[in-house]
NUSERO-953648 format. One record per residue (C-alpha): residue in three letters; z, y, x. Coordinates in nm, 2 decimals, padded with zeros to 4 digits. Each point is the difference from the previous one (the first is absolute). Layout:
<rs>
 rest     up  north   east
  ALA      Z      Y      X
...
</rs>
This chain:
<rs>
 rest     up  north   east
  UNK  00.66  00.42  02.20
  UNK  00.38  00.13  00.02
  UNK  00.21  00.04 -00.28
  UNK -00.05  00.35 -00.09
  UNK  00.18  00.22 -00.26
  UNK -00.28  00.09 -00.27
  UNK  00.26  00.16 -00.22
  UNK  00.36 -00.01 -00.09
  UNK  00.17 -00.01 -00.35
  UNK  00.22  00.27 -00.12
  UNK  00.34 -00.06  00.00
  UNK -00.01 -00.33  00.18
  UNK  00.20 -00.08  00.31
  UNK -00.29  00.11  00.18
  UNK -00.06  00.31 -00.10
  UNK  00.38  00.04  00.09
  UNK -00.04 -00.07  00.37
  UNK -00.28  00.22  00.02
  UNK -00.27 -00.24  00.02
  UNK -00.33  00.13 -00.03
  UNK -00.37 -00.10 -00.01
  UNK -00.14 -00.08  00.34
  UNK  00.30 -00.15  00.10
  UNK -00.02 -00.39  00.14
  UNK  00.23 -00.19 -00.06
  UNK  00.03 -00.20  00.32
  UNK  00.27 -00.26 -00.10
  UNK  00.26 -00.11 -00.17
  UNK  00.28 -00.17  00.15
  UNK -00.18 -00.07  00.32
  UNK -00.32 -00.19 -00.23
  UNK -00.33  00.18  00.02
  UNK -00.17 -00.05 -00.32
  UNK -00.34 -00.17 -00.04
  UNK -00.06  00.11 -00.38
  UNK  00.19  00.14 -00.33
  UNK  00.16 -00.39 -00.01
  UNK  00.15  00.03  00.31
  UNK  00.12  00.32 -00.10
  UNK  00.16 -00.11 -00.37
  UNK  00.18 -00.27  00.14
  UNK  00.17  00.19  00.25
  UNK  00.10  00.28 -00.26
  UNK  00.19 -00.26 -00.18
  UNK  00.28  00.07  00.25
  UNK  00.32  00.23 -00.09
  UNK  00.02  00.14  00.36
  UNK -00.33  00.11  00.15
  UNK -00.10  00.09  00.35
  UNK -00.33  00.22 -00.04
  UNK -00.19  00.09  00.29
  UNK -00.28  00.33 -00.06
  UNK -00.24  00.14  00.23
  UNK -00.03  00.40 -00.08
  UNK -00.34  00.16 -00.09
  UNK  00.12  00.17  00.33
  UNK  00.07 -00.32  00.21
  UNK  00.33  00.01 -00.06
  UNK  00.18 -00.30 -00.04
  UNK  00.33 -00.02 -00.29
  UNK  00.26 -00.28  00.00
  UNK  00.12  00.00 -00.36
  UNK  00.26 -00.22 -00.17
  UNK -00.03 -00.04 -00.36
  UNK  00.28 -00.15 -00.25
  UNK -00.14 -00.05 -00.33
  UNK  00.03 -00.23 -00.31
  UNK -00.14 -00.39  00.09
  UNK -00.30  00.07 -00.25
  UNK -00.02  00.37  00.02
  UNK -00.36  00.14  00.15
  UNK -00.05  00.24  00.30
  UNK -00.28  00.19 -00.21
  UNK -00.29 -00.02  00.30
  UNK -00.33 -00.02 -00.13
  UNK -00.22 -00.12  00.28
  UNK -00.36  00.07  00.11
  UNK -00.10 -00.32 -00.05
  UNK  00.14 -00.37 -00.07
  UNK -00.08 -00.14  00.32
  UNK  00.12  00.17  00.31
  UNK -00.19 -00.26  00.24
  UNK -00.34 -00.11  00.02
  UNK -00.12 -00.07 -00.39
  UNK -00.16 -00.38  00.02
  UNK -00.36  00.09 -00.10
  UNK -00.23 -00.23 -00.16
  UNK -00.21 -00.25  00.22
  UNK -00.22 -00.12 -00.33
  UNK -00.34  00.16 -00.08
  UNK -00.03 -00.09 -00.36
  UNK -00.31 -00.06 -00.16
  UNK  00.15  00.23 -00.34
  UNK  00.23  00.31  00.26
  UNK -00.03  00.28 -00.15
  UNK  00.12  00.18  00.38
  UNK -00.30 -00.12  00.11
  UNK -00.25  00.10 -00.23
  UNK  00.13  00.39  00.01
  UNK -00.27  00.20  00.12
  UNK  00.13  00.30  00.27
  UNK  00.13  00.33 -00.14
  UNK  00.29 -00.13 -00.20
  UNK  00.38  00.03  00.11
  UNK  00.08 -00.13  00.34
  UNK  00.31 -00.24 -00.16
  UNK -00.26 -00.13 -00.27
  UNK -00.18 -00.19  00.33
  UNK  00.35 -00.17  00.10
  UNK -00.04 -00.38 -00.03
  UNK  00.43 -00.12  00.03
  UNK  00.08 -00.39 -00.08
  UNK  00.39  00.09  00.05
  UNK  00.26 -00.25 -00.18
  UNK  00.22  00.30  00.03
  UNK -00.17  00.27 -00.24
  UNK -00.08 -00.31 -00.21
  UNK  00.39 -00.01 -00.04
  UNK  00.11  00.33  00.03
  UNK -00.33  00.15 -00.17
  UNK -00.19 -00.23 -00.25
  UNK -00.29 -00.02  00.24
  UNK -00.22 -00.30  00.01
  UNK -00.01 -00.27  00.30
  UNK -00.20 -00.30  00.06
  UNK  00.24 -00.16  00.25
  UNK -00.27 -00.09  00.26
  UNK  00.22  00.19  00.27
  UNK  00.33 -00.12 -00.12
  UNK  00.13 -00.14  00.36
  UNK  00.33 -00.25 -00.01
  UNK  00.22  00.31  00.08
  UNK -00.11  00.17 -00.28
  UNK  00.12 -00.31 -00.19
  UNK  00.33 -00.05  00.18
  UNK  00.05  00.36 -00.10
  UNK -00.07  00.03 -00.34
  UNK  00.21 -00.32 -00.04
  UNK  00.28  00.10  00.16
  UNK  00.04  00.34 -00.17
  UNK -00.14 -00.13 -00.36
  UNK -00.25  00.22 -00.03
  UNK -00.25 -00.01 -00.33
  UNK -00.15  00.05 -00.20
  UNK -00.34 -00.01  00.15
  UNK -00.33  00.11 -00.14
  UNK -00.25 -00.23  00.17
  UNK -00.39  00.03 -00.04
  UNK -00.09 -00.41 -00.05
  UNK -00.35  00.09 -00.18
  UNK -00.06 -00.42  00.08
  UNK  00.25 -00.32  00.07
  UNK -00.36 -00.16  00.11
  UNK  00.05  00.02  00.39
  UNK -00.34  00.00  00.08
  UNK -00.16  00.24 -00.29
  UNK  00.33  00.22  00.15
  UNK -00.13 -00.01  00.32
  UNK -00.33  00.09 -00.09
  UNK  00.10  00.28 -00.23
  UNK  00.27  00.14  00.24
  UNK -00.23 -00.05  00.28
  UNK  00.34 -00.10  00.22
  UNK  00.06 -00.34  00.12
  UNK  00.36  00.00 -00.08
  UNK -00.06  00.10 -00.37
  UNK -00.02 -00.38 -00.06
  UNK  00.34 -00.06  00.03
  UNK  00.13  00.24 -00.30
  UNK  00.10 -00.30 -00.19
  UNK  00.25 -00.11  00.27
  UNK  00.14  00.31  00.02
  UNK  00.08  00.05 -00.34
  UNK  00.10 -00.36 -00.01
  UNK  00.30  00.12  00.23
  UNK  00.08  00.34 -00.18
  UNK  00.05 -00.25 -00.29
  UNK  00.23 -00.22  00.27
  UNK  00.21  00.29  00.11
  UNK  00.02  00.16 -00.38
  UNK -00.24  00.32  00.11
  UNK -00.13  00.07 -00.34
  UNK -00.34  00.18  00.00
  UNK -00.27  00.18 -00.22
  UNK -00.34 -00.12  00.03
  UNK -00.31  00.14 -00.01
  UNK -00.31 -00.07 -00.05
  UNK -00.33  00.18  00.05
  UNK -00.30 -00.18 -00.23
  UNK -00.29 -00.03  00.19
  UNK -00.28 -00.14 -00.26
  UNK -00.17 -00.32  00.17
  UNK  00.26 -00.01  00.22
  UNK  00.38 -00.04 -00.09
  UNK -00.05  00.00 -00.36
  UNK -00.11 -00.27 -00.26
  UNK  00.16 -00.36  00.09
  UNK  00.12  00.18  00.38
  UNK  00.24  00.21 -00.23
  UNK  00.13 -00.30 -00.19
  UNK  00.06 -00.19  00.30
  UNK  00.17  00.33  00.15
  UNK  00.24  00.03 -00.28
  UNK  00.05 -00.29 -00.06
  UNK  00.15 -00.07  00.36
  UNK  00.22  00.31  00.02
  UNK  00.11 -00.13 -00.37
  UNK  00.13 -00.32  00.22
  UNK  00.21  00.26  00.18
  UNK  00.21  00.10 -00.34
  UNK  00.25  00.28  00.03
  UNK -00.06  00.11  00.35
  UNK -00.33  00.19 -00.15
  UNK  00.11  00.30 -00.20
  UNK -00.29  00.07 -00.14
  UNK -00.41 -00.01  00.04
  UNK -00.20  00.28 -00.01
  UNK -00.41 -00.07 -00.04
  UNK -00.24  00.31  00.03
  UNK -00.39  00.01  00.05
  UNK -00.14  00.07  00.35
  UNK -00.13  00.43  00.01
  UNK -00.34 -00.02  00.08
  UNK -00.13  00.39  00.18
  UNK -00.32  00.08  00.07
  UNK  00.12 -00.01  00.36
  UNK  00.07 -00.39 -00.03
  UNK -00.23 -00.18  00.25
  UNK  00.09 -00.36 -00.09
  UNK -00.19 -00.12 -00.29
  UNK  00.30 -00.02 -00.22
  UNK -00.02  00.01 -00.38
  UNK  00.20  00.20 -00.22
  UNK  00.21 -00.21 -00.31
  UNK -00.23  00.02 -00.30
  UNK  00.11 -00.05 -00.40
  UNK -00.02 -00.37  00.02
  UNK  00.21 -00.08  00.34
  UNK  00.27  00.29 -00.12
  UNK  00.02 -00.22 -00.32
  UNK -00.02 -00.33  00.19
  UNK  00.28  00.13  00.26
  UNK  00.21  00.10 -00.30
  UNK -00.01 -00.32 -00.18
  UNK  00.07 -00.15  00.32
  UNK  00.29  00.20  00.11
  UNK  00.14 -00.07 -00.34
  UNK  00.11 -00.33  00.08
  UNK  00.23  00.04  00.27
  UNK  00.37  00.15 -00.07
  UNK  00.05  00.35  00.18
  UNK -00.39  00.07  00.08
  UNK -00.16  00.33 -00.17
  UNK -00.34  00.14  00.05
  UNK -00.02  00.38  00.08
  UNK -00.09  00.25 -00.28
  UNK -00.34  00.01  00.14
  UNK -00.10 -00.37 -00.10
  UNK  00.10  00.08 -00.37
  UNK -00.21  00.32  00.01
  UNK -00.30 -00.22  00.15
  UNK  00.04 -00.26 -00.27
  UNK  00.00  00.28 -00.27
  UNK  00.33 -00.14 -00.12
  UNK  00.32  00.17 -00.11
  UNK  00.30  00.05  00.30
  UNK  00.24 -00.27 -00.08
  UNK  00.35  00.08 -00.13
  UNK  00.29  00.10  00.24
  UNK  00.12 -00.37 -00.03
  UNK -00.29 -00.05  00.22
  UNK  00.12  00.12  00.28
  UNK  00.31 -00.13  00.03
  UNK  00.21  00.27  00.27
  UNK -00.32  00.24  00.06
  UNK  00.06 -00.13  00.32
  UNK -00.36  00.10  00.16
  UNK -00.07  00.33 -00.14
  UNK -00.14  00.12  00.30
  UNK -00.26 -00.25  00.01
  UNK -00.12  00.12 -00.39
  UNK  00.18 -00.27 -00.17
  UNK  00.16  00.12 -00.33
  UNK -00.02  00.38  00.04
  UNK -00.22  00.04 -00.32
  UNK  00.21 -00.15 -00.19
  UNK  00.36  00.21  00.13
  UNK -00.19  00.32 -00.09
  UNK -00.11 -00.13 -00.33
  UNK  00.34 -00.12 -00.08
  UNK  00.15  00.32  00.11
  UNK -00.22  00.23 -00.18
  UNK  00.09 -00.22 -00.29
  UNK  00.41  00.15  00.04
  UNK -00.09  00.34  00.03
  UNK  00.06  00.26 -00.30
  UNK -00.26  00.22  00.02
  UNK  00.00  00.39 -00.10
  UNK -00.16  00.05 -00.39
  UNK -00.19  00.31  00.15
  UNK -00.05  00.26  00.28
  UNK  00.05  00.35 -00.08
  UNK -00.37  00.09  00.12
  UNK -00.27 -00.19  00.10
  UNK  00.01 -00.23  00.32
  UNK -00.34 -00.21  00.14
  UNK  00.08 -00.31  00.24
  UNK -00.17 -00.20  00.19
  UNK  00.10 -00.32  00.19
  UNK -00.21 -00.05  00.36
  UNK  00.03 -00.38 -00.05
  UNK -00.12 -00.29  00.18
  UNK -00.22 -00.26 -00.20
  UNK  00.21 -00.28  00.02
  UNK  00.30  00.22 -00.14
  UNK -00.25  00.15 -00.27
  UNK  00.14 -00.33 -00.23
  UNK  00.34  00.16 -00.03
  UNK -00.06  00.39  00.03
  UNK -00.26 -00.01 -00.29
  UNK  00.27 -00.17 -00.23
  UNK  00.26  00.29  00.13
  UNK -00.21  00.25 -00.05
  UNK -00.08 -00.08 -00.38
  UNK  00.32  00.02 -00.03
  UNK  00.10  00.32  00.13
  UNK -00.38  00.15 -00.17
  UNK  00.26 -00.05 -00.37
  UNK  00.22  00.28  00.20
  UNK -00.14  00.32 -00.21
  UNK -00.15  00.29  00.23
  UNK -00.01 -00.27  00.29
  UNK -00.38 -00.12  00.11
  UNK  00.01 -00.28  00.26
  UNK -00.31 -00.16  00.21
  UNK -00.05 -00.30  00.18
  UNK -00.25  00.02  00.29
  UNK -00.03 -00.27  00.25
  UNK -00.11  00.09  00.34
  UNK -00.22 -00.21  00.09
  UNK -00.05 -00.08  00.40
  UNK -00.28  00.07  00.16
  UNK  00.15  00.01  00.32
  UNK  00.10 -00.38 -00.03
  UNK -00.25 -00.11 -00.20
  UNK -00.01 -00.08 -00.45
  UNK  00.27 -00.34  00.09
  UNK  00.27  00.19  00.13
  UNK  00.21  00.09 -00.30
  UNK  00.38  00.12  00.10
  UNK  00.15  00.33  00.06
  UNK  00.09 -00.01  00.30
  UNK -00.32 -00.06  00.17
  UNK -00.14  00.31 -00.18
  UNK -00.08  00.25  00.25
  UNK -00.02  00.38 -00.05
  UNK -00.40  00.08 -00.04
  UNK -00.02 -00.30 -00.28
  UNK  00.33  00.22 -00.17
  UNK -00.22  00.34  00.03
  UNK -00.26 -00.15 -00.11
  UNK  00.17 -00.17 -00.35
  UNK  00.19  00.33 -00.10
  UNK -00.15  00.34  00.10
  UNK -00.19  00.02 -00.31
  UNK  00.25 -00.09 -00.23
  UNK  00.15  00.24 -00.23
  UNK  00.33 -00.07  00.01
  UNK  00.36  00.19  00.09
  UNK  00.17 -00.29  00.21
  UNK -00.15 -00.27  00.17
  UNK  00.24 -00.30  00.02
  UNK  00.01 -00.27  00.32
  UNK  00.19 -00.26  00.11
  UNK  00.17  00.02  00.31
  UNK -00.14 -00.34  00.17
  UNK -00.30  00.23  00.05
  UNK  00.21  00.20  00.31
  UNK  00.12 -00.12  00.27
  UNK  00.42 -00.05 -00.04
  UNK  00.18  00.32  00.01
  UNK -00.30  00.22  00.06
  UNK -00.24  00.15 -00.18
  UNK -00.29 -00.20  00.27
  UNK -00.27 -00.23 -00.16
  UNK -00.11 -00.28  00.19
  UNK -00.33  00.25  00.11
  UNK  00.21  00.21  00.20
  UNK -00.04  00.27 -00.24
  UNK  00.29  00.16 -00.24
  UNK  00.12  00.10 -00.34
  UNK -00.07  00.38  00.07
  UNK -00.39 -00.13  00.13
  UNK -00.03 -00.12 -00.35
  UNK  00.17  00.28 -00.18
  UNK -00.24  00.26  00.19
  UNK -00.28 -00.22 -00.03
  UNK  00.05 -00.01 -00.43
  UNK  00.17  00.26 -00.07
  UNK  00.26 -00.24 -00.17
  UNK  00.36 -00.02 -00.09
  UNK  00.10 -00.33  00.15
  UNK  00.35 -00.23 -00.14
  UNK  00.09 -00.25  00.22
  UNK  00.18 -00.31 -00.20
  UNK  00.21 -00.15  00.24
  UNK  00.12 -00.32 -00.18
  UNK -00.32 -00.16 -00.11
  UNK  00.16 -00.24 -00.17
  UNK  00.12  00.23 -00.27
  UNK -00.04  00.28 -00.23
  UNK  00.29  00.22  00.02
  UNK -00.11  00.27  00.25
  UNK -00.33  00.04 -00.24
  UNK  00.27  00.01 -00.32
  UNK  00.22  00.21  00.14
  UNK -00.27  00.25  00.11
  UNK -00.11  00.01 -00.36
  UNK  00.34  00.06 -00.18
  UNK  00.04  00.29  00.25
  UNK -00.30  00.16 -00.13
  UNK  00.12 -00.09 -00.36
</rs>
């Protein structure tokens, strides 16, 4: 895929030049560009020789003199303007491969690309990581990495990546830790597999690689009705057993979902260290707890107001402490409802797997004024659930007034509504 202009930023140097989206940019300096690395490092110069290919085939020569750290202001399509590696394992736990048809045709894309893992946060298992990968990401000293180890076991790898080359994760992490490539691990618990004295041994190991490992991220394996392995989802006693576990190791933290399995309290923020994994549901209960805990909140509305927050289950833990809270606001009434998924099945608990009939179906009764969501549920800068369907489906469908909280990791959009009405 080429490097194509998705959108440029005002008052940058390339909205000067006249840049605009749908524009390639061809090259820089003579060097064609594999991928957004490519493309920082040759930025970095003060004198730039930009090649662009016109949305009417067109080709500009343009020479840039700019600051040694200053940015062009090209946002591109994608992150990757080659071939994205894809993923050669078939997991016993994929999610990608469990999805029934019907859904979003980027929620089928399987990558395993050391590039987004660096550029992006996504996961990789390093089972295609070739030697020029290596020589590459040495040479430029690229990190960190978020790398998917699930096992250091090489053969219960093997047999739960279902890839012959997923035995040798330990060596390659052996030489991130040679060649200072710090990383984020993760691992996905997999009762009767990975977890039990197979976790302790897996920790332990990537405690024998010290600083180099960033942090550990453990969360349970989702279990759909669609699952055709014979998989089992993490009870109460192996989410207590995993915690206790993971307690002994510096750096390690279970994901909210263990505590919520356990039936114990979310840990403190001391917990978590950094927050480093958010995005893997490590720690997020506890940043909106602790933020709702700084907000100064209205004494009253000046007429009545109902609420409700279209939550998922697993962040049902939080919301119902925030919304006893905000019920002490006088004239404000706030609800909690769930929705529970009957499209995935009772074990799938988080937001952003909630699709738009099991939304329906949770709030067009309820008598309410504003129905509150997070915005995990959407796809990223749309209004597009993972369904196909949209916001406005929804809002025609209920008859709702929908607000979308953007940073789910805080209160202040929800506060700041509030004092507005106040």
């Amino acid at each position: 895929m080429p490097a194509i202009v998705s959108e440029v930023l005002k008052y940058s140097i390339a909205e000067e030049l006249g840049i605009q989206p749908k524009d390639e940019i061809v090259s820089i300096d003579d060097t064609n560009m594999s991928d957004m690395i490519d493309y920082n490092f040759l930025c970095k110069s003060e004198l730039l020789t930009v090649e662009i290919k016109k949305t009417d085939g067109n080709i500009e020569i343009i020479e840039i003199e700019k600051d040694f750290d200053e940015d062009l202001g090209i946002v591109f399509e994608s992150a990757v303007f080659d071939r994205v590696k894809p993923c050669l394992n078939k997991c016993i736990f994929c999610f990608v491969d469990q999805q029934p048809k019907g859904l979003r045709d980027t929620l089928y894309v399987k990558d395993d690309d050391y590039r987004l893992s660096y550029l992006q946060g996504t996961y990789i298992t390093l089972t295609n990581l070739t030697e020029k990968d290596k020589e590459r990401i040495k040479k430029m000293h690229l990190g960190p990495f978020y790398v998917s180890v699930h096992t250091t076991n090489p053969d219960l790898r093997v047999k739960m990546l279902r890839n012959p080359n997923a035995g040798k994760a330990l060596e390659n992490l052996n030489w991130f830790r040679k060649n200072k490539i710090p990383f984020h691990a993760q691992i996905v618990l997999c009762p009767g597999f990975n977890d039990g004295s197979e976790l302790e041994r897996t920790l332990s190991d990537l405690a024998k690689l010290k600083n180099t490992v960033l942090s550990t991220a453990i969360v349970p394996v989702g279990v759909t009705q669609f699952r055709k392995e014979g998989l089992t989802r993490v009870d109460k006693k192996c989410a207590a057993q995993t915690i206790d576990i993971a307690s002994k190791y510096k750096r390690v933290c279970c994901s909210d979902e263990f505590f919520l399995l356990a039936q114990r309290d979310i840990p403190p923020s001391s917990y978590y260290g950094s927050f480093s994994q958010l995005e893997d549901g490590v720690g997020g209960l506890r940043l909106l707890l602790d933020d709702f805990k700084t907000r100064k909140l209205p004494e009253k509305l000046p007429k009545p107001l109902k609420i409700s927050f279209a939550t998922s289950y697993a962040a049902k833990y939080a919301i119902d402490r925030i919304a006893k809270g905000l019920n002490k606001i006088k004239n404000l009434s706030v609800s909690v409802n769930p929705v529970k998924s009957e499209y995935w099945g009772d074990d799938i608990t988080v937001a952003g797997l909630i699709t738009t009939d099991d939304l329906i179906r949770t709030v067009k009764d309820l008598d309410t004024d504003l129905v509150i969501i997070p915005s995990v549920m959407l796809r990223s800068y749309s209004e597009d659930f993972l369904d196909g369907k949209n916001l406005c489906y929804v809002k025609e469908k209920t008859k709702k007034e929908f607000f979308v909280v953007q940073d789910i990791y805080s209160m202040k959009e929800i506060v700041e509504y509030l004092e507005e009405r106040g």
